[in-house]
Structures are given as C-alpha cells and as structure tokens.
PyMOL commands that place a pseudoatom at each C-alpha (Angstrom):
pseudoatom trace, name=CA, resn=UNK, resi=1, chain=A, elem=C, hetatm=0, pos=[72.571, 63.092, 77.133]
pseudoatom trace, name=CA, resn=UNK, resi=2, chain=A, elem=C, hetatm=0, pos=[76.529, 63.836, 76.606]
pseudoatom trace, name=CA, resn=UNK, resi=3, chain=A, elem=C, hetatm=0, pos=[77.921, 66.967, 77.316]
pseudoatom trace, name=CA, resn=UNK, resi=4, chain=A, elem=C, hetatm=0, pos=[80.625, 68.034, 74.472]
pseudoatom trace, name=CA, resn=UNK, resi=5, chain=A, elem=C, hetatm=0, pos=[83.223, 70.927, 75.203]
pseudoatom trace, name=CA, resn=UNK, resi=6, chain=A, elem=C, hetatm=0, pos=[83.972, 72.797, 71.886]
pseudoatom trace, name=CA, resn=UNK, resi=7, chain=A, elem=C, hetatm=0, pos=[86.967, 74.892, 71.594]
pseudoatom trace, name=CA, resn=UNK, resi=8, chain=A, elem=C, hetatm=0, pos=[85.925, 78.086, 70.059]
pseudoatom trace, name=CA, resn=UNK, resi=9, chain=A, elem=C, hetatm=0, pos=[87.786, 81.525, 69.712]
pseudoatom trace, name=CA, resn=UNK, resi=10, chain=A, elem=C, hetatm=0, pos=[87.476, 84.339, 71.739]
pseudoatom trace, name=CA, resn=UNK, resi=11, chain=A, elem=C, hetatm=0, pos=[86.706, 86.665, 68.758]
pseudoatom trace, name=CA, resn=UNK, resi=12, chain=A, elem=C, hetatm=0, pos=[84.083, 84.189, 67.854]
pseudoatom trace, name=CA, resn=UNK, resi=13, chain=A, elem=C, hetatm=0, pos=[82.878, 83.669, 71.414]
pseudoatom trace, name=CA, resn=UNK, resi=14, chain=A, elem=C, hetatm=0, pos=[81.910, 87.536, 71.349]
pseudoatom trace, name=CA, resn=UNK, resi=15, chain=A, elem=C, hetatm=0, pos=[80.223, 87.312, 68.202]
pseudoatom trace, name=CA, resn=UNK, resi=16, chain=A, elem=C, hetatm=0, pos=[78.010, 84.731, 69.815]
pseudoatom trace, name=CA, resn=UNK, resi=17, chain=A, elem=C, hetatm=0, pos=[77.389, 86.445, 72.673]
pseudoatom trace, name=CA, resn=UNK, resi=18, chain=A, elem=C, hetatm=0, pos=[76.680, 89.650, 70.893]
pseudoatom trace, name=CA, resn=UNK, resi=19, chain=A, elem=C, hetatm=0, pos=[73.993, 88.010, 69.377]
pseudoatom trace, name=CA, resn=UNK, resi=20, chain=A, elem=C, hetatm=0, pos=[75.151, 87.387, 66.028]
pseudoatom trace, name=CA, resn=UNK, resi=21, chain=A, elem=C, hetatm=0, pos=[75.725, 84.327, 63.645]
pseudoatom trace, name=CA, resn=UNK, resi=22, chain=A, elem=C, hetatm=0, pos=[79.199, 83.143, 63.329]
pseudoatom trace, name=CA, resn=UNK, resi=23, chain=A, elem=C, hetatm=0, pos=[79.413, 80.769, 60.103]
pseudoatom trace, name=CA, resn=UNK, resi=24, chain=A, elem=C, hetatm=0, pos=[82.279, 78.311, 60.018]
pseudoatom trace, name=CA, resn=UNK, resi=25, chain=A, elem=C, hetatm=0, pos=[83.071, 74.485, 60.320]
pseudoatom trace, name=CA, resn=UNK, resi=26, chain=A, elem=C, hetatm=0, pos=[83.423, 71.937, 63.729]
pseudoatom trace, name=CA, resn=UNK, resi=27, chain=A, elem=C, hetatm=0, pos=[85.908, 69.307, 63.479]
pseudoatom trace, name=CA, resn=UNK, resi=28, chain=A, elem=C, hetatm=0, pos=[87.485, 66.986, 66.025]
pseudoatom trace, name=CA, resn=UNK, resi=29, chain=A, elem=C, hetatm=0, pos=[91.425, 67.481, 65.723]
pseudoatom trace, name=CA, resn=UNK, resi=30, chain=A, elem=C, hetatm=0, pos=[93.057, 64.128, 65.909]
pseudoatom trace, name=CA, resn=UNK, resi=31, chain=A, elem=C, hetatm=0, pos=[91.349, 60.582, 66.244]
pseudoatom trace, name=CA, resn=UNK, resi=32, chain=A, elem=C, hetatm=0, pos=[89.832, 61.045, 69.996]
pseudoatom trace, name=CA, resn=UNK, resi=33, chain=A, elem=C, hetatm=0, pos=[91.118, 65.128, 70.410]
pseudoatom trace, name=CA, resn=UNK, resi=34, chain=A, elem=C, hetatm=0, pos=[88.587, 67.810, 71.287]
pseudoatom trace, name=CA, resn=UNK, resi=35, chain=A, elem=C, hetatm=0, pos=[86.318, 69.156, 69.158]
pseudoatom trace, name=CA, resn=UNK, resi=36, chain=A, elem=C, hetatm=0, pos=[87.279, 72.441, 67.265]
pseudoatom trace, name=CA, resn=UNK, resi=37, chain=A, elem=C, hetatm=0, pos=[85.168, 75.454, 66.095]
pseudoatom trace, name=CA, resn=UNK, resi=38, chain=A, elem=C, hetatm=0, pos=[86.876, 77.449, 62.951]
pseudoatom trace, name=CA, resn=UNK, resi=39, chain=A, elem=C, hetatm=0, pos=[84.868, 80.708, 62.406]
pseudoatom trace, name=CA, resn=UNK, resi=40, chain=A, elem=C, hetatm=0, pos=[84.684, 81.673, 58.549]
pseudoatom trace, name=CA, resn=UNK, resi=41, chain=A, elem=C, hetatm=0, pos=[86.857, 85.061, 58.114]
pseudoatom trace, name=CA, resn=UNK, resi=42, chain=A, elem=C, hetatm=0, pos=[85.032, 87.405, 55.863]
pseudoatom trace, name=CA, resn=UNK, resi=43, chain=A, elem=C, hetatm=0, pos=[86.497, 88.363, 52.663]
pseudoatom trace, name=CA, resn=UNK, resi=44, chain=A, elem=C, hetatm=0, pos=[87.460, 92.311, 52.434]
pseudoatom trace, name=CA, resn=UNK, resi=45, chain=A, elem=C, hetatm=0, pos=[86.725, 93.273, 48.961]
pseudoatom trace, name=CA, resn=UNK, resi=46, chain=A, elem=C, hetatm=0, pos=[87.822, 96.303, 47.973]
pseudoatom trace, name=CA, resn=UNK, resi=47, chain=A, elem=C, hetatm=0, pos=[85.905, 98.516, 46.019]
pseudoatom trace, name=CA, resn=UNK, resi=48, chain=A, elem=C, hetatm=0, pos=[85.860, 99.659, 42.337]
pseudoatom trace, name=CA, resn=UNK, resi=49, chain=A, elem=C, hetatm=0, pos=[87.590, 102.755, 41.628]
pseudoatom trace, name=CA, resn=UNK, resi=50, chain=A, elem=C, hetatm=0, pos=[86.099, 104.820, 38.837]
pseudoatom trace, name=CA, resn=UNK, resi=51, chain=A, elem=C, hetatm=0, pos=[87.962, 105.944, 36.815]
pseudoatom trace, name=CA, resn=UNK, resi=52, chain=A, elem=C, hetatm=0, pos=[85.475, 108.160, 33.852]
pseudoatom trace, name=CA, resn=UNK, resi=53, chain=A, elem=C, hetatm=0, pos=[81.222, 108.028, 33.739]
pseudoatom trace, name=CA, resn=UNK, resi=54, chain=A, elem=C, hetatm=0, pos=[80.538, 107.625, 29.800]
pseudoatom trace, name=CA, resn=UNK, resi=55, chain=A, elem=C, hetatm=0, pos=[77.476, 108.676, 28.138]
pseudoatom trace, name=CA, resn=UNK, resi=56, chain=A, elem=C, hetatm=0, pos=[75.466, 105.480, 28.864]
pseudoatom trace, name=CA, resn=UNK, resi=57, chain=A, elem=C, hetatm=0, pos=[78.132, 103.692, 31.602]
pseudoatom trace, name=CA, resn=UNK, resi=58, chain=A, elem=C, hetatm=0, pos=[81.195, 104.215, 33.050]
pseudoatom trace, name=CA, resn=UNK, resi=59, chain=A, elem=C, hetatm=0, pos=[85.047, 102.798, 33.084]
pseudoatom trace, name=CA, resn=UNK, resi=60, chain=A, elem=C, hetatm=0, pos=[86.245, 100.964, 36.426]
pseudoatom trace, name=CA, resn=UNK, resi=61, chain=A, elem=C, hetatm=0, pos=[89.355, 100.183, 38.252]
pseudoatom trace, name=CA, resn=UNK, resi=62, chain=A, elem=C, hetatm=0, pos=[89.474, 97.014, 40.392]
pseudoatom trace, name=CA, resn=UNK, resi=63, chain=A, elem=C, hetatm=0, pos=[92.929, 95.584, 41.936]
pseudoatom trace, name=CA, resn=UNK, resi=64, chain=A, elem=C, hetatm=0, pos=[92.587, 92.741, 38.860]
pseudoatom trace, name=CA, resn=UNK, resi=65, chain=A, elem=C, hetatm=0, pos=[90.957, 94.241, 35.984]
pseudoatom trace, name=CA, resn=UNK, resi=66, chain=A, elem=C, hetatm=0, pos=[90.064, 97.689, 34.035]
pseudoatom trace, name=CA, resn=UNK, resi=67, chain=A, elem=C, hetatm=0, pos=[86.160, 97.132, 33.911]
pseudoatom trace, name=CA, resn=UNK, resi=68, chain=A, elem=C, hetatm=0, pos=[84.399, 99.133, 30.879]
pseudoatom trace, name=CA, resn=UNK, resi=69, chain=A, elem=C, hetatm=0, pos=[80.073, 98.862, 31.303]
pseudoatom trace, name=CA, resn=UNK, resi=70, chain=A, elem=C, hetatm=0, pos=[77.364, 100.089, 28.845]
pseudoatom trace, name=CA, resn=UNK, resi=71, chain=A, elem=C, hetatm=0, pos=[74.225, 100.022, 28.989]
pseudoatom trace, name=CA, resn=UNK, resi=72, chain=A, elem=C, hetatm=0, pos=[72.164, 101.481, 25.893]
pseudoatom trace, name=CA, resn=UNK, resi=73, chain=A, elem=C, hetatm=0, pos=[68.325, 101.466, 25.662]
pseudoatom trace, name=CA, resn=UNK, resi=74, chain=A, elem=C, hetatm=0, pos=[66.869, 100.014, 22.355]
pseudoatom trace, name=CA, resn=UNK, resi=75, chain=A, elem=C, hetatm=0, pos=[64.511, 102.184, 21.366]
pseudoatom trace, name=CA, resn=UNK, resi=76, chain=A, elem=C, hetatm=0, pos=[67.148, 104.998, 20.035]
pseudoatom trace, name=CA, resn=UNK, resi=77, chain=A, elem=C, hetatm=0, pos=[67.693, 101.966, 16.805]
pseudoatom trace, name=CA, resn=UNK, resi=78, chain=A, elem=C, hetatm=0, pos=[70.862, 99.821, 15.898]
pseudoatom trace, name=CA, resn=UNK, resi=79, chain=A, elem=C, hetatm=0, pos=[72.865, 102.496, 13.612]
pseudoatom trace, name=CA, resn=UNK, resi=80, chain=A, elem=C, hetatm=0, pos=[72.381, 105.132, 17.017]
pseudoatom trace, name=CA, resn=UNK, resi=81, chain=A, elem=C, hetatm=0, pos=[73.745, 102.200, 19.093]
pseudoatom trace, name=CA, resn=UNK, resi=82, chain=A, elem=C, hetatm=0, pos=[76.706, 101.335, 16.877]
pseudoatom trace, name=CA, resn=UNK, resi=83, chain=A, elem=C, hetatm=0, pos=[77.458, 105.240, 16.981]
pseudoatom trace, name=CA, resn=UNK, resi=84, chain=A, elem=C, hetatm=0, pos=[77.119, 105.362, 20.643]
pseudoatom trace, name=CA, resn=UNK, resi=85, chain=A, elem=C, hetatm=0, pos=[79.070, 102.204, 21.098]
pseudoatom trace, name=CA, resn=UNK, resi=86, chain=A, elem=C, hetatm=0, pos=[82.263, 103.404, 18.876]
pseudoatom trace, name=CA, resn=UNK, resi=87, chain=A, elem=C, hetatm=0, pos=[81.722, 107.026, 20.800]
pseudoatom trace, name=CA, resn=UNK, resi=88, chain=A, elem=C, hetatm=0, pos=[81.928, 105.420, 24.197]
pseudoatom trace, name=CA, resn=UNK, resi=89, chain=A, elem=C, hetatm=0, pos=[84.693, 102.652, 22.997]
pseudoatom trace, name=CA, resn=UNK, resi=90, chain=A, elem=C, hetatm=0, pos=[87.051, 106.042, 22.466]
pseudoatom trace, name=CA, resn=UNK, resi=91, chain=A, elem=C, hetatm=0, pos=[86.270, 108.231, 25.360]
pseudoatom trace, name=CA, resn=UNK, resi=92, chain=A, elem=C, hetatm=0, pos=[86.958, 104.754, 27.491]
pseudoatom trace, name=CA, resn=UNK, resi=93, chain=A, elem=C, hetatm=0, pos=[90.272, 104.114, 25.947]
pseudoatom trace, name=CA, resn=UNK, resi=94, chain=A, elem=C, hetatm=0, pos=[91.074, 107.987, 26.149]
pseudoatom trace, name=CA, resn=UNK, resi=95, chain=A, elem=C, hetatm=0, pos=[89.967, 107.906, 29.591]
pseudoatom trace, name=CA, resn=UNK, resi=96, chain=A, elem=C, hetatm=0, pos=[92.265, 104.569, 30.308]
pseudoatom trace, name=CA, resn=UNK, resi=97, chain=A, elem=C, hetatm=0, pos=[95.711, 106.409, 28.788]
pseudoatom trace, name=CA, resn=UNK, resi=98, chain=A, elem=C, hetatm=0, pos=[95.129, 109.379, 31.064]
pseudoatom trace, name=CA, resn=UNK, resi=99, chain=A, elem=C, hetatm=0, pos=[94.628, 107.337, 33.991]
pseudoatom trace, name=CA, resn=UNK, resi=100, chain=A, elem=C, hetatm=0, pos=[97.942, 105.354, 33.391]
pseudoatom trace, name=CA, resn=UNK, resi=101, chain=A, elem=C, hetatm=0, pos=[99.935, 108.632, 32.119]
pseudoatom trace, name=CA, resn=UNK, resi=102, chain=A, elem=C, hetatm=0, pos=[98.243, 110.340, 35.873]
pseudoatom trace, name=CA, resn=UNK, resi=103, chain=A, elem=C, hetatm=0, pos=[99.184, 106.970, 37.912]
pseudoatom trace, name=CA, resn=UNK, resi=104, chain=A, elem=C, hetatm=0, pos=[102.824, 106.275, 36.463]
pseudoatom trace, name=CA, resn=UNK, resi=105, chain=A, elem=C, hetatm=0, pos=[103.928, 110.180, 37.057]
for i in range(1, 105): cmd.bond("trace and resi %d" % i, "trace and resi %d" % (i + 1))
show_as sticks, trace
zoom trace
C-alpha cells in the first residue's frame, strides 16, 4: 500500500472535519507534482424579486430577466381563460412601467 499526500485547503479541510461533503476535483499539478484537491465553490443565486401577485400568478424580477407566470385551472372554459389571460397580460405590463418609473426616480 502507497501512502499519497493531497494538498487540500484549509476551508475545505474544515468542511471535512466538520463532517460534511466537500464536492470538487483531484488532479496532480505538473507531470510528477503533488496531487491537488480543488473544492467546488457554490453558486450564490440571488433570489427573485417580486415585483406584483396577479390574479392567477405573479410578475418577477431576477438580475437577467422580468419573469411573468400564470397558472389558470381548466375547468373555468377557454373564452374565461382568454379573458383572464388578456386581464393578467395588462395588470403585468402596468405593473412592469411602475416598477421602472419607481426604480429610475
């Protein structure tokens, strides 16, 4: 049996001795160089920031997009949908303009 040293960081050392799991990669730097440990960094999403609740979803902020969701139950029939779709469509876009005219101020 070989004994390997692995060079590993001391943020990731804790982790491991803290008893959690500590994703990442090992890789030998170089042709013959020690063997290195590079612990994943977690991605920091930011949340959604809502901007208006609509009848049957809501309008969204995220640091890429203006997010619009709707969610309509069958039952109430296509021509109630269609009414409820074109209700929602205006109250979002009304709801959009006086976030920007709020946010540029």
């Amino acid at each position: 049996m070989q004994k390997k040293y692995i060079e590993i960081t001391e943020e990731a050392l804790a982790r491991l001795n803290s008893g959690k799991f500590v994703p990442g990669s090992l890789h030998r730097r170089g042709k013959n160089g020690p063997i290195v440990f590079n612990a994943h960094k977690p991605r920091i999403r930011l949340k959604d920031k809502l901007i208006r609740f609509l009848e049957h979803g809501w309008v969204k902020e995220s640091p890429a997009r203006i997010k619009v969701y709707e969610s309509i139950p069958k039952v109430i029939g296509t021509a109630c949908i269609v009414g409820v779709l074109e209700r929602d469509a205006k109250v979002a876009k009304e709801a959009i303009i006086d976030y920007e005219l709020i946010n540029r101020v």
